[in-house]
C-alpha positions in Angstrom: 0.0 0.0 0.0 2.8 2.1 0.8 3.9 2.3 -2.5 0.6 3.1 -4.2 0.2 6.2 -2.4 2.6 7.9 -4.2 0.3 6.7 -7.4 -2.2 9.8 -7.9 -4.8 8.5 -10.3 -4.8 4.7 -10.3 -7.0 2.1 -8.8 -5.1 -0.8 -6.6 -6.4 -4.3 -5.9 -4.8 -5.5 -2.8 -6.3 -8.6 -0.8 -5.4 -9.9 2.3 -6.7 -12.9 4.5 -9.3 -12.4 6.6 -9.0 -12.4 10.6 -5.3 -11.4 10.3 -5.7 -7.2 11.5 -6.0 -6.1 7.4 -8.1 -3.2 8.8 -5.8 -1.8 11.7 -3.2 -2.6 8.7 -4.9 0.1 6.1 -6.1 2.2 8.9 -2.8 3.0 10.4 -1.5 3.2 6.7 -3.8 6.5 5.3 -3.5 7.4 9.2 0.5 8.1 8.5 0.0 9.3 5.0 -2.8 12.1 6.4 -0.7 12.6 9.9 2.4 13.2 7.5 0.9 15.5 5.5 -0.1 18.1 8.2 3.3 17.4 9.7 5.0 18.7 6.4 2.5 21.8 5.9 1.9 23.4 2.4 -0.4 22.1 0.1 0.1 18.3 1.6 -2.0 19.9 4.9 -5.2 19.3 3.1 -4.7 15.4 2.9 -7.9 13.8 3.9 -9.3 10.1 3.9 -12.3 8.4 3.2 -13.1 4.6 4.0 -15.6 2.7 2.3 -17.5 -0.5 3.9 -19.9 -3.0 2.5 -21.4 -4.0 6.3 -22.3 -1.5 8.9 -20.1 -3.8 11.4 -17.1 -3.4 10.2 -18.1 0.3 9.9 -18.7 0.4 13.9 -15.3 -1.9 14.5 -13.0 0.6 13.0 -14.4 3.5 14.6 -14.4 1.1 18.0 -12.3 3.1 20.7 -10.1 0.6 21.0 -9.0 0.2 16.9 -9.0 3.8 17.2 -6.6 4.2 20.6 -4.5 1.8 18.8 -4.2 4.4 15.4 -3.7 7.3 18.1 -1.3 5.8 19.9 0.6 5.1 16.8 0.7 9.0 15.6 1.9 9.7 19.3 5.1 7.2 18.8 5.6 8.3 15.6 5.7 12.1 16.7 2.9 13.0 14.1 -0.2 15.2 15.0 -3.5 13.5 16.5 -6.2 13.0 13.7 -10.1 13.6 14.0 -12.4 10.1 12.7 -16.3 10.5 11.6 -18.8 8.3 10.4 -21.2 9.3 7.4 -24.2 7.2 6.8 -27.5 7.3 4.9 -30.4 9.3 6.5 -32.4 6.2 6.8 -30.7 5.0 9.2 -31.2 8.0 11.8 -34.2 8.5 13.7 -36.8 11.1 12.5 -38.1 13.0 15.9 -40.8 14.0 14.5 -42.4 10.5 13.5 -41.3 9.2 16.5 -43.6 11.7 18.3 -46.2 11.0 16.3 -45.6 7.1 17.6 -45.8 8.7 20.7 -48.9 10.8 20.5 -47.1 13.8 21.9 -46.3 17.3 20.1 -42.6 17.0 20.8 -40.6 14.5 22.3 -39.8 16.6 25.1 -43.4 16.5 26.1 -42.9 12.1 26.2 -39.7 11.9 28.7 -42.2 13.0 32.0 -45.1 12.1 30.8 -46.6 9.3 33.2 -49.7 8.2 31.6 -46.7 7.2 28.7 -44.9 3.4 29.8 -41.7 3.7 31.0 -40.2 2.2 27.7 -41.4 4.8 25.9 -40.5 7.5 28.1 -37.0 6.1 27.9 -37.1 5.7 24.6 -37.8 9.5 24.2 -35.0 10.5 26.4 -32.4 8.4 24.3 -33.7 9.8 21.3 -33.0 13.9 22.5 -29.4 12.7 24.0 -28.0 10.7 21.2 -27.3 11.1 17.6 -30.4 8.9 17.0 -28.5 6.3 14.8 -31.0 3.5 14.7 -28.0 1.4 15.3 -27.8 1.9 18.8 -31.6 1.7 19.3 -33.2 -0.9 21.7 -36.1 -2.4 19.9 -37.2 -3.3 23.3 -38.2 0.5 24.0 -40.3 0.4 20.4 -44.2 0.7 21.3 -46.2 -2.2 20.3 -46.7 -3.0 16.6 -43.8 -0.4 15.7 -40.5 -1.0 13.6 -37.4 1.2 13.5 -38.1 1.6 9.6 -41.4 3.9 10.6 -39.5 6.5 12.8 -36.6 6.6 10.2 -35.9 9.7 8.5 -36.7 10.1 4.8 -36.3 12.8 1.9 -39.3 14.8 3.1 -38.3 15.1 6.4 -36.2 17.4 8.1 -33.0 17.2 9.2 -32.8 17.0 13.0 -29.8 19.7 14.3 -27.8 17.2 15.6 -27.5 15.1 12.7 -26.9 17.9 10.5 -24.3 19.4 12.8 -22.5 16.1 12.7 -22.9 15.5 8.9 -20.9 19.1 8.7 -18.1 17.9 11.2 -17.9 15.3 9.0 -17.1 17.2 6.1 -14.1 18.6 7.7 -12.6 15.0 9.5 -9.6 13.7 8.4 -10.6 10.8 8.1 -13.9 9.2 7.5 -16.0 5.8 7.2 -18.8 5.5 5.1 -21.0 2.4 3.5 -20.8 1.6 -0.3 -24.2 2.5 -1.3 -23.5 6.0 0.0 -20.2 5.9 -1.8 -21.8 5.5 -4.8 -23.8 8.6 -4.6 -21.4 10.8 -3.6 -19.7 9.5 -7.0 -22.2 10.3 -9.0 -23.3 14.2 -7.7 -19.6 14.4 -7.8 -18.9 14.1 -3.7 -21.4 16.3 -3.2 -22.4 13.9 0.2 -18.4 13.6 1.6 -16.8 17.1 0.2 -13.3 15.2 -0.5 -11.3 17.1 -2.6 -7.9 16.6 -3.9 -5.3 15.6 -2.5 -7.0 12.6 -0.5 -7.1 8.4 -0.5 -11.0 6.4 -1.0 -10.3 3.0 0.8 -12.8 0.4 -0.2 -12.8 -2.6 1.8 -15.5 -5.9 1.4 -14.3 -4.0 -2.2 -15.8 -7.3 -4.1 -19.6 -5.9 -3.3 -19.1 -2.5 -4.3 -20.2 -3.3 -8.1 -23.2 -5.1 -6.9 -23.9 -2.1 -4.5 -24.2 -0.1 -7.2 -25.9 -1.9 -9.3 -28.7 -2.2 -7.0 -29.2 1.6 -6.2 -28.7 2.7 -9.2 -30.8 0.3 -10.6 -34.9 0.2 -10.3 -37.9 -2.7 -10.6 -41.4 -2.2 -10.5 -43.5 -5.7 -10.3 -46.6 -4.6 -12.2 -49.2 -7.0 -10.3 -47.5 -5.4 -7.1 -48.1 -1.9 -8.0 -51.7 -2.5 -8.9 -52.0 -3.8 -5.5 -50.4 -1.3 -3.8 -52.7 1.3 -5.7 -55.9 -0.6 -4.7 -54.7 -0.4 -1.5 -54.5 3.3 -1.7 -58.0 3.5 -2.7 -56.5 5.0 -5.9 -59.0 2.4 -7.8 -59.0 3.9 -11.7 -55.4 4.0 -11.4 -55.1 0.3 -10.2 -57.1 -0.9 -12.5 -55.2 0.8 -15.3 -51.8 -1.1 -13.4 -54.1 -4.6 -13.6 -55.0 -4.2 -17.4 -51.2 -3.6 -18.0 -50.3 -6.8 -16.0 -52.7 -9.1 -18.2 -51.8 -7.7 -21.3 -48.1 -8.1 -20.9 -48.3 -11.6 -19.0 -46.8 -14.6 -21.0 -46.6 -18.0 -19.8 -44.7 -18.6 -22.8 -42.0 -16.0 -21.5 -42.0 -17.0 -18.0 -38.9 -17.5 -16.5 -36.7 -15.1 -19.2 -36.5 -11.7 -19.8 -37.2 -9.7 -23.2 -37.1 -6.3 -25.0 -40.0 -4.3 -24.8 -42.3 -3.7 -27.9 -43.5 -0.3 -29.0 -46.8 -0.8 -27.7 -45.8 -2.2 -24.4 -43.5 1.1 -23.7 -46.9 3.1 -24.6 -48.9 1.2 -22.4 -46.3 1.8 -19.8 -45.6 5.4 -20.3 -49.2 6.1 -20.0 -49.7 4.5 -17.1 -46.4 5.4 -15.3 -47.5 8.8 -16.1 -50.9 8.9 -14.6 -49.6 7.1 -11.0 -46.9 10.0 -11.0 -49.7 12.0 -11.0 -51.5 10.9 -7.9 -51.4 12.4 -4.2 -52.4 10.0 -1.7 -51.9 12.0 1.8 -49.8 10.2 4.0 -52.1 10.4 6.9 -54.4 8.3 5.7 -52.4 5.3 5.9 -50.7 3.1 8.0 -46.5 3.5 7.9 -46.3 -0.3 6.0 -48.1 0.7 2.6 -47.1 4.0 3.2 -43.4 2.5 3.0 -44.5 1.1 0.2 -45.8 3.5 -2.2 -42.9 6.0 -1.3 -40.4 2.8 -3.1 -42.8 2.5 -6.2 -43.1 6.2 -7.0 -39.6 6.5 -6.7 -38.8 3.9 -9.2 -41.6 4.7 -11.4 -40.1 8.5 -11.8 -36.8 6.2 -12.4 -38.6 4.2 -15.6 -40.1 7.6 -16.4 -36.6 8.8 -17.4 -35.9 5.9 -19.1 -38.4 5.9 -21.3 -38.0 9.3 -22.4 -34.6 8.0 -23.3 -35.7 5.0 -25.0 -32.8 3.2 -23.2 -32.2 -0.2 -24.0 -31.4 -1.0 -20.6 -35.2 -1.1 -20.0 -36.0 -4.7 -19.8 -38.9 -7.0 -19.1 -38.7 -9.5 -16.7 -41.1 -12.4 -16.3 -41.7 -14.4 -13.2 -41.4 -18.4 -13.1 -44.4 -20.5 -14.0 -46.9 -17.9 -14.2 -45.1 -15.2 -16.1 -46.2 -12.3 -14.5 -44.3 -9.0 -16.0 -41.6 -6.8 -13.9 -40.1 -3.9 -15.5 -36.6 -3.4 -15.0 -34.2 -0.1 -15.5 -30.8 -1.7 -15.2 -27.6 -0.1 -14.3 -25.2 -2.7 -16.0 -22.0 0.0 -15.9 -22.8 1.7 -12.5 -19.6 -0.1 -10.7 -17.3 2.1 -13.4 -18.6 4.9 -11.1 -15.4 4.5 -9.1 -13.6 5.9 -12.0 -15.1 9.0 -11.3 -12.6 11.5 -10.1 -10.5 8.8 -9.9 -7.1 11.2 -10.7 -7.7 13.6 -8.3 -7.4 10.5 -5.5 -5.4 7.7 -4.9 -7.8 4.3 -5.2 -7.4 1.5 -3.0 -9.5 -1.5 -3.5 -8.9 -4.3 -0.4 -10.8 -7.6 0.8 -10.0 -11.0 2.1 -11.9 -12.2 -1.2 -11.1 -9.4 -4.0 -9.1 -11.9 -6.5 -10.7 -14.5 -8.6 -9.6 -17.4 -5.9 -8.1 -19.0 -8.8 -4.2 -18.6 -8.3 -1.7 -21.3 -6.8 0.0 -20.4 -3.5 3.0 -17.8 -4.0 1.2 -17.0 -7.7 0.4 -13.3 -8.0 -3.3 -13.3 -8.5 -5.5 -12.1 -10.8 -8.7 -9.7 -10.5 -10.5 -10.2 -13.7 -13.9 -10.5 -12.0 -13.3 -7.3 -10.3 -12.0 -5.7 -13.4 -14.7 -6.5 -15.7 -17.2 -5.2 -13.3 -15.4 -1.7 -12.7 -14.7 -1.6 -16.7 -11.3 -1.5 -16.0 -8.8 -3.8 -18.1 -5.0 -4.1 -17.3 -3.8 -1.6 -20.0 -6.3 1.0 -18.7 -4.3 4.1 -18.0 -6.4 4.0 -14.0 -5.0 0.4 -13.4 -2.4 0.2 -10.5 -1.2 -2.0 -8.3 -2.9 -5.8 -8.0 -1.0 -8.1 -5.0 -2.1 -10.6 -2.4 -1.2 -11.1 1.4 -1.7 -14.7 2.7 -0.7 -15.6 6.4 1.6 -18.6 6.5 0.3 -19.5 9.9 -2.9 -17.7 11.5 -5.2 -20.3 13.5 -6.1 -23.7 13.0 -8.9 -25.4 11.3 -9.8 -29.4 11.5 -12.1 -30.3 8.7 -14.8 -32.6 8.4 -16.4 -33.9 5.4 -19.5 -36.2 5.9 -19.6 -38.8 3.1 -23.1 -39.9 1.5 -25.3 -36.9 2.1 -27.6 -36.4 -0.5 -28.5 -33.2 -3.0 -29.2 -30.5 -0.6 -32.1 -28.4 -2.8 -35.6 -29.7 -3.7 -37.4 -27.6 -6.4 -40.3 -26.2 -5.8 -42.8 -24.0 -7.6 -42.2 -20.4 -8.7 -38.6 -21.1 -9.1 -37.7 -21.4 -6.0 -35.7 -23.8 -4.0 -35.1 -25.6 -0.2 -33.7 -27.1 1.9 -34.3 -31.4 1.1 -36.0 -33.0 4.1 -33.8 -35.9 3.4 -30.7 -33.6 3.5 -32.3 -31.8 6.7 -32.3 -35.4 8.5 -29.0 -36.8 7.3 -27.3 -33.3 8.2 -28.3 -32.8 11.4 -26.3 -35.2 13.2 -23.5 -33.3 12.3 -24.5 -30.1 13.7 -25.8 -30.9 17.3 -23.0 -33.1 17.8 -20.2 -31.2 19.1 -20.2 -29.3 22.0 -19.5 -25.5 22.4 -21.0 -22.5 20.4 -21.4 -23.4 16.8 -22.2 -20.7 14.4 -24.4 -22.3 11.2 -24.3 -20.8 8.1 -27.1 -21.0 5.6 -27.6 -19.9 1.9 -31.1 -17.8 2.6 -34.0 -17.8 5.2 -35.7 -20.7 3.9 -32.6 -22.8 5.1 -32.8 -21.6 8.6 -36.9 -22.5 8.4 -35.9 -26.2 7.1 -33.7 -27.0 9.5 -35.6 -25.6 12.3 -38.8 -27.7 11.4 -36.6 -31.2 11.4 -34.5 -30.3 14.2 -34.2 -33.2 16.6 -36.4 -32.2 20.4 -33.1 -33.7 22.4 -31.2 -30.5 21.0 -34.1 -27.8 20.9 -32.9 -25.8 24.2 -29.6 -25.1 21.8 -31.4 -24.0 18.8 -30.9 -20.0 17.7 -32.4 -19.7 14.5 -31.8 -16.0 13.5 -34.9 -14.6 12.1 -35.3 -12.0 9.2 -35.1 -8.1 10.6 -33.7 -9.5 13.8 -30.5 -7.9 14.2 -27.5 -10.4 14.5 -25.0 -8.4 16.4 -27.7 -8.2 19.0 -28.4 -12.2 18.8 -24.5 -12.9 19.2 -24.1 -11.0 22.1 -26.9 -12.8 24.2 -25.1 -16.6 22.9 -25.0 -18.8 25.7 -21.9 -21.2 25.2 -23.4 -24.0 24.0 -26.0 -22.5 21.1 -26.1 -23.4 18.1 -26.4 -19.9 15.7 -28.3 -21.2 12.3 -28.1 -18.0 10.2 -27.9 -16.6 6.3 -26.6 -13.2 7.8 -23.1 -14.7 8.7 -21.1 -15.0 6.0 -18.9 -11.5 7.0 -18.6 -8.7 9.1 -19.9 -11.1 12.5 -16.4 -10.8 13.9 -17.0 -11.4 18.2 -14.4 -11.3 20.6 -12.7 -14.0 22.0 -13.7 -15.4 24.9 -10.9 -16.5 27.4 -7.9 -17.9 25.7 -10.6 -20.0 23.2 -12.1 -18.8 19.7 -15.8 -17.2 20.2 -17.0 -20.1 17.5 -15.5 -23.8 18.9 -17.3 -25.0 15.7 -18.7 -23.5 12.2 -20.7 -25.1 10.1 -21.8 -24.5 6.3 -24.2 -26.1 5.4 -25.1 -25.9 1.4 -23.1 -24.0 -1.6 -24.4 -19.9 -1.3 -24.0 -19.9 -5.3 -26.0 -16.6 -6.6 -29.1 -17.1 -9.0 -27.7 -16.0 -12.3 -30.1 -12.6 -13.2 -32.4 -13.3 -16.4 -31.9 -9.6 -17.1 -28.4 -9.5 -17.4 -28.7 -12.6 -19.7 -31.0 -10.7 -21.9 -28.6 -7.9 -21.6 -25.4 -9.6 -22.5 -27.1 -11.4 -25.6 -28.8 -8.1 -26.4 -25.1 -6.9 -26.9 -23.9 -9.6 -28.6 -26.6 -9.9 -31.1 -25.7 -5.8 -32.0 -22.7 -7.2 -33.0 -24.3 -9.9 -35.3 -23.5 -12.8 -33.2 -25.9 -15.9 -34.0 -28.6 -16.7 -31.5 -27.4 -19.9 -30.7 -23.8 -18.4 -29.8 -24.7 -15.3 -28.3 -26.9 -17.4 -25.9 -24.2 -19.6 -25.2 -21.2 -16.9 -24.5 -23.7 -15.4 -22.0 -24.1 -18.7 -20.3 -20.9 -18.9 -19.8 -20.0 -15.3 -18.5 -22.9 -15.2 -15.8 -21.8 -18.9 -15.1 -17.8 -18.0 -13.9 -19.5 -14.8 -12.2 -21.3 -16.6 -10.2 -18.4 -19.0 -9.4 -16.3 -16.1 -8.1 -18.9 -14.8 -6.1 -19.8 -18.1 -4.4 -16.3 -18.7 -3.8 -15.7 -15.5 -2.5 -18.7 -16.3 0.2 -17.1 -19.6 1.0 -13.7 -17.7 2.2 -15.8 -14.9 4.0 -17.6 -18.2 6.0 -14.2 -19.9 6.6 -13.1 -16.8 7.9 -15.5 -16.6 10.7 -14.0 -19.0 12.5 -10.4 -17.8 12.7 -10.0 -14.4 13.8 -7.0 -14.9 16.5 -3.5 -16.2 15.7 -4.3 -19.0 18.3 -7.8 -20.1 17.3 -8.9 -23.6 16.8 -12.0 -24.1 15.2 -13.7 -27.4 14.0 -15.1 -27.0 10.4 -18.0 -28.7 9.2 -18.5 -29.0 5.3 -21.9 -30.2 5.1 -22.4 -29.4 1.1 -22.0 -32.8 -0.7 -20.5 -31.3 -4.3 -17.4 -29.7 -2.3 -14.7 -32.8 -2.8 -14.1 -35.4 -0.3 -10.1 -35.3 0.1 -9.9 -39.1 -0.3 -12.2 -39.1 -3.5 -15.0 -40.9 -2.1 -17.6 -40.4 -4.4 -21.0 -38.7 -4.1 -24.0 -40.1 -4.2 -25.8 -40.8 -7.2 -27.7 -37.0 -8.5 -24.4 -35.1 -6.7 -21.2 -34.0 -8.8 -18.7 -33.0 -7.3 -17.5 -29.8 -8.0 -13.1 -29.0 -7.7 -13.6 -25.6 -7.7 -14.8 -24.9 -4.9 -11.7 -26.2 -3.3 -10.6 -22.6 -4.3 -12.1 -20.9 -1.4 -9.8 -23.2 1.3 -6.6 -21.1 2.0 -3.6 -22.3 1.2 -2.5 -22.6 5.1 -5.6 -24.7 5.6 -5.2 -27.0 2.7 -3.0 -29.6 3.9 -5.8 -29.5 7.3 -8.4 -30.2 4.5 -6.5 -33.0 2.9 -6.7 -35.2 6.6 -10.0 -34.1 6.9 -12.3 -36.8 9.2 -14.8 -38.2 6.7 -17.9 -40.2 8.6 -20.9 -41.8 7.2 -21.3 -43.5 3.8 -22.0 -47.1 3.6 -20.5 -50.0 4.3 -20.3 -51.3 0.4 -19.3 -48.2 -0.8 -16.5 -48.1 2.3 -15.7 -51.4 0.9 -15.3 -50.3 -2.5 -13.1 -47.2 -2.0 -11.0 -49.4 0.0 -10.3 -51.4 -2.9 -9.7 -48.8 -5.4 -7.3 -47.3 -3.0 -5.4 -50.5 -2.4 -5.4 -50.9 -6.8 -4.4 -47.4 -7.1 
């Protein structure tokens, strides 16, 4: 990193294993480079930084007061000048006063704190909310009255900005350093850092770096589900409006199309604009309706004034996407080029992009790797005149892990309508075992919600007073905390970022278990997209179908495996740690080739998100289960071989 700070202009890849201090590493790093700069005066007195995270934990961990006695305490050794830290998030994530008191049923929340016909909890509540920032963050959803969720008394773009938030976001503007999320990175790219007020000279950090394309996709992006918004309209009592919506939906339904994603014909975009330009013309009062729809309807108006622009552009990146089975129609404006918003501004700045999991995963030990994932998302090849440095830091020794393999599960998805996919019961029952045996905290992860739902209905009654299973909008920092030491944590939300200290002289996790392969659904738009792209440059059908394929295909490879990592990475985050690891996912290799059962192919490449250190650990993995003939078989193939 050190040398890339003297590189104005160009964008760095640099990844480094997880759990092994990478983020004191880069901290104390632009801390020296900024400390330096007032130290020498001049024009190098203006130096600032800005951090970028993808998860609001590591956002809170390095502005901790310990990480950050650690960065002072460095500046004091080194004789350089003390350095002020700030953290910059979205307004949706601050409390609005005003909506609390309406929660409340008070004129101000000043009226609440004394008020005794008010509970307790909501008289403390109150008080929290006029001492603190009102980062939602830090908010007991304890003190929430009845029936209430932190998402109704957030702030949004109509309402005001309390004093104390603003007076922070304005010390923020003149930090020396400061930590902000992705998603707010991105807009401050685009309304040219209009949010952060970074001028030149200064360093953007962007660690978790490997989500920042999707980040941006997905704000800068926008979907409307036609049968949604006509629901949401009836809802609203807007009735000619939602029927309008309804006609829409069963004229542009296809059975025939569902499941794939198409170009829209000159009559569907009429039938659109007209209707997208009678809904922005409707003004339900807010008061009327409960916070849920209200939630709602603020979301669709926003992305209908979204397809609005597109269709005055005629933009081809206006696509049509139809649901499984039934083919119901979604209209989506994709942002396919949003990640190459990092580029912006990029010479006034030094550009450092970091993660455990930034390379391809596809490079043998001591191999310098290569980023072409990362590359062909931010639109930036080798020989661009932006490109900069690209190395990797492995630990040769960081913790230990003792693998296990169980031989003869079965597939772990069954199909089911619509698309989508669960947890086999079979699976469930055959896994199990291998969860509740060991004792200890064991930390679970899942591919998605419906996991955690599977293997809570099968779970076995002897194990039941163990069981954690993280429900959705529950916040996980808050479950981990409250573990007792022998839970059992089944989770989706795990993967990164859930970094707990150790307890004792022991790792917080004593086992970790993953239970399926967390591969990505490949996006039907962005196949339409690609093909759409190639077929412009008079590529057959057959081909052009085909080349897609097989570019979403070793996307999603990359991002699984970089998911994998982040998991095996939970479970080592001390030099000392030792950690059982359970691979419950039947297509990941056994080391001694035992062979999956019949419907499961095993998959090598997902051997790739196993560190180096940890391979030879993997190779002497314990292997239980499987049958008796096919024990029998193996054993003879070994002693032929």
């Amino acid at each position: 990193m050190l040398n890339g700070l003297s590189e104005f202009g160009k964008l760095h890849f640099v990844e480094g294993d997880t759990g092994i201090g990478k983020s004191l590493a880069y901290q104390l790093v632009l801390a020296d480079w900024v400390a330096n700069g007032k130290k020498q005066g001049g024009k190098h007195a203006a130096r600032r930084g800005l951090i970028s995270t993808y998860s609001r934990a590591l956002q809170r961990q390095l502005l901790a007061a310990d990480n950050l006695a650690v960065v002072q305490g460095y500046l004091r050794h080194a004789g350089l000048p003390p350095l002020s830290f700030a953290l910059r998030m979205g307004r949706e994530n601050y409390l609005s006063p005003e909506r609390l008191a309406l929660e409340l049923g008070v004129t101000q929340l000043s009226d609440a704190v004394d008020n005794v016909r008010l509970p307790q909890a909501q008289r403390r509540l109150a008080k929290w909310a006029l001492e603190s920032d009102g980062c939602l963050m830090d908010l007991d959803a304890a003190l929430l009255p009845e029936g209430v969720q932190p998402a109704d008394i957030a702030l949004r773009p109509q309402n005001p900005l309390p004093e104390a938030l603003a007076a922070q976001q304005e010390h923020a503007q003149q930090c020396d350093i400061v930590v902000i999320n992705h998603a707010l990175l991105a807009l401050d790219l685009v309304t040219q850092r209009q949010i952060t007020q970074m001028q030149a000279p200064h360093v953007l950090l962007l660690d978790e770096a490997e989500h920042y394309s999707e980040m941006a996709e997905e704000l800068l992006s926008h979907r409307i589900s036609l049968q949604s918004a006509a629901s949401v309209l009836k809802r609203l009592k807007q009735r000619g409006v939602a029927e309008q919506w309804q006609t829409l939906v069963d004229n542009m339904a296809s059975t025939e199309h569902a499941g794939s994603a198409g170009s829209m014909g000159q009559g569907q975009r009429e039938g659109l604009q007209q209707a997208v330009e009678v809904l922005l013309k409707r003004r339900p009062r807010e008061s009327s309706h409960d916070p849920a729809l209200w939630r709602e309807w603020q979301h669709l108006r926003h992305s209908a004034e979204q397809i609005a622009r597109r269709l005055r552009e005629a933009s081809r990146y206006l696509v049509l996407d139809y649901s499984p089975v039934r083919g119901l129609p979604g209209v989506v404006a994709r942002a396919p080029g949003a990640a190459s918003s990092l580029k912006a501004g990029a010479g006034e700045r030094v550009t450092f992009l970091t993660s455990a999991t930034l390379s391809d995963l596809d490079h043998a030990p001591g191999e310098t790797p290569n980023f072409r994932y990362m590359r062909s998302r931010l639109q930036l090849p080798v020989t661009h005149k932006r490109s900069g440095l690209q190395c990797s830091f492995q630990a040769r020794r960081f913790g230990t892990l003792r693998f296990r393999l169980p031989r003869g599960l079965p597939h772990p998805l069954a199909h089911e309508a619509e698309g989508c996919y669960r947890l086999a019961d079979d699976f469930c029952r055959q896994a199990l075992p291998y969860i509740v045996d060991r004792p200890g905290r064991t930390l679970v992860l899942c591919a998605s919600y419906a996991d955690v739902a599977a293997l809570e209905a099968a779970w076995p009654q002897a194990h039941v007073h163990r069981l954690v299973a993280h429900r959705q909008g529950t916040a996980l920092g808050e479950l981990v905390a409250g573990l007792k030491n022998d839970a059992i944590l089944v989770t989706p939300a795990g993967w990164e970022g859930l970094s707990p200290a150790r307890e004792g002289h022991q790792a917080y996790w004593q086992h970790l278990v993953i239970v399926r392969n967390p591969r990505p659904l490949r996006s039907r738009v962005e196949q339409h997209l690609i093909e759409d792209l190639l077929y412009r440059r008079d590529v057959p059908a057959e081909d052009a179908t085909r080349i897609a394929h097989g570019m979403l295909q070793r996307q999603s490879t990359v991002r699984t495996l970089h998911k994998l990592r982040q998991g095996l990475g939970r479970a080592i985050r001390h030099p000392d740690d030792d950690v059982q690891v359970t691979l419950l996912e039947p297509r990941i290799p056994r080391p001694s080739g035992y062979p999956p059962v019949k419907g499961v192919y095993a998959s090598r490449v997902l051997l790739g998100a196993i560190p180096a250190r940890f391979m030879y650990a993997y190779q002497n993995a314990e292997e239980p289960g499987g049958s008796a003939e096919q024990d029998t078989a193996q054993s003879r193939l070994a002693a032929l071989l």
